[in-house]
C-alpha positions as a printed NumPy array, in Angstrom:
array([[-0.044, -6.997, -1.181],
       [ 1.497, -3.766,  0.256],
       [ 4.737, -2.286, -0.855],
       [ 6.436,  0.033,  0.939],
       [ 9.569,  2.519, -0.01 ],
       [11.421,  3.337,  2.441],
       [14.695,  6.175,  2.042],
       [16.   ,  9.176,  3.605],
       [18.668,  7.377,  5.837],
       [22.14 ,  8.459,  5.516],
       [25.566,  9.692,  7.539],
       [24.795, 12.569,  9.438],
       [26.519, 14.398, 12.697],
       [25.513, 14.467, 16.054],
       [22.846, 16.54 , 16.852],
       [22.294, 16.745, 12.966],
       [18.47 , 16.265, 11.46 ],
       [17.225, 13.617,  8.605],
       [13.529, 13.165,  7.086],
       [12.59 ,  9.027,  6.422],
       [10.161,  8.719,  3.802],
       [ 7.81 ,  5.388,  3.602],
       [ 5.581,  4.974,  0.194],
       [ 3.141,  2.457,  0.36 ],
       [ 1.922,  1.41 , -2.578],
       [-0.49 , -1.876, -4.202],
       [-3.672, -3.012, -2.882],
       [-4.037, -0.631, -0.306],
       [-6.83 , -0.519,  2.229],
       [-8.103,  0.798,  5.103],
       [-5.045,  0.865,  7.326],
       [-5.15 ,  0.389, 11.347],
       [-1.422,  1.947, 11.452],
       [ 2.198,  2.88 , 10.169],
       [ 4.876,  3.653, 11.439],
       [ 8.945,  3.104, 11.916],
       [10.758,  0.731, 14.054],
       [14.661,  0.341, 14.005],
       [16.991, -2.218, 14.562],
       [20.677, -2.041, 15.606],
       [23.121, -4.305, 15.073],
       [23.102, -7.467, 17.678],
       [19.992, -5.951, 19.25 ],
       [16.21 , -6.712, 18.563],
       [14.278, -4.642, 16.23 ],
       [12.246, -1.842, 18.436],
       [ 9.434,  0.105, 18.046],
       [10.333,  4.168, 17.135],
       [ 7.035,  5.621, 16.559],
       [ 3.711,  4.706, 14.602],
       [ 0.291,  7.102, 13.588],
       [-2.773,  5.069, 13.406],
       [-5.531,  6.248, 11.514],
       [-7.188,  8.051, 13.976],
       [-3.916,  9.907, 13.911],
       [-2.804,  8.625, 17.607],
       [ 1.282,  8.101, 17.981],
       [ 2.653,  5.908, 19.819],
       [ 6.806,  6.371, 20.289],
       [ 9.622,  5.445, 22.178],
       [10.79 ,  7.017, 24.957],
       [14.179,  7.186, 23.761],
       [12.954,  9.611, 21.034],
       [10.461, 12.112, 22.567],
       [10.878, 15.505, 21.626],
       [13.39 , 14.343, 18.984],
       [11.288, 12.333, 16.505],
       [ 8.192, 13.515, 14.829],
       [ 6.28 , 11.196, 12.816],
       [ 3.328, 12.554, 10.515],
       [ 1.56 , 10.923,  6.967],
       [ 0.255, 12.377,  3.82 ],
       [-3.094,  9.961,  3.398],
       [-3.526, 11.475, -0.139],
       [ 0.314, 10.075, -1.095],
       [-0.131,  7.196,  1.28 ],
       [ 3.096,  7.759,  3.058],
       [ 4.753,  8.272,  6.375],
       [ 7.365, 10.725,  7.825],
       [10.045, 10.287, 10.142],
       [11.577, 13.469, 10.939],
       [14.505, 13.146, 13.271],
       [16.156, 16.113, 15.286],
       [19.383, 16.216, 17.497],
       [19.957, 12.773, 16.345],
       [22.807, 10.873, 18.956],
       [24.72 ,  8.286, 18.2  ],
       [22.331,  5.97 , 19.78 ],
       [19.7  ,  6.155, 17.247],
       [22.264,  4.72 , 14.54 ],
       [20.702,  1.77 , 13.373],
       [18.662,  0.295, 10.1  ],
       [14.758,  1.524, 10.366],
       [12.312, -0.056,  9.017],
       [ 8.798,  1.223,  7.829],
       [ 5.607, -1.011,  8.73 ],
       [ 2.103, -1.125,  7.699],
       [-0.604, -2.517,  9.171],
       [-4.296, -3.057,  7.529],
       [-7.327, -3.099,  9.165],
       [-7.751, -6.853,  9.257],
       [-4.449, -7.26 , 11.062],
       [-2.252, -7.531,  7.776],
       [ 1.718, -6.39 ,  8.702],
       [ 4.076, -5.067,  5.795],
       [ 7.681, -4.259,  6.248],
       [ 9.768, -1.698,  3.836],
       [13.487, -3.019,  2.92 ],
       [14.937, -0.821,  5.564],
       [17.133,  2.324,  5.554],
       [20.153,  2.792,  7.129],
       [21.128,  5.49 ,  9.912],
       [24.184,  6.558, 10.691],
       [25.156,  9.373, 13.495],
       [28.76 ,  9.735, 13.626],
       [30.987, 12.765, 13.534]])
């Protein structure tokens, strides 16, 4: 079993910055990929960005050039750092990790809030 920590989310203004952390810890193997997704409320929950291990991203349109996601293999954990955040990326994100067999792990979620 995987556990993930997620935090880092808070209120912040427009075109303000915030850093998500995600700490996997347990019986950790090799992993395929991790990465955030975020959900809004009354809308599905949608891929932000994810790092594989080959260190390939894969992110959301919504957030390129904004969003910068990057992992510390040595402290098993995953970045998020956001730039010129909008009000459009308020939402709860959520940290997943995926093993190499095809395993999936989800953090608790941290909230986002952009609002002046």
């Amino acid at each position: 079993q995987v556990q993930l920590v997620e935090s880092g989310g808070g209120l912040v203004q427009p075109g303000g910055s915030l850093r998500l952390s995600c700490a996997a810890s347990g019986i950790i193997f090799r992993f395929a990929s991790m990465g955030w997704y975020r959900q809004a409320p009354g809308k599905q929950r949608d891929l932000v960005e994810i790092i594989t291990i080959g260190a390939s991203t894969t992110y959301a349109d919504s957030v390129k050039g904004r969003f910068t996601i990057s992992r510390d293999n040595a402290k098993n954990t995953v970045y998020l750092q956001m730039n010129s955040l909008e009000p459009e990326d308020t939402a709860v994100y959520y940290c997943r990790f995926v093993t190499s067999s095809g395993s999936v792990s989800w953090g608790q979620g941290t909230q986002v809030t952009v609002s002046s």
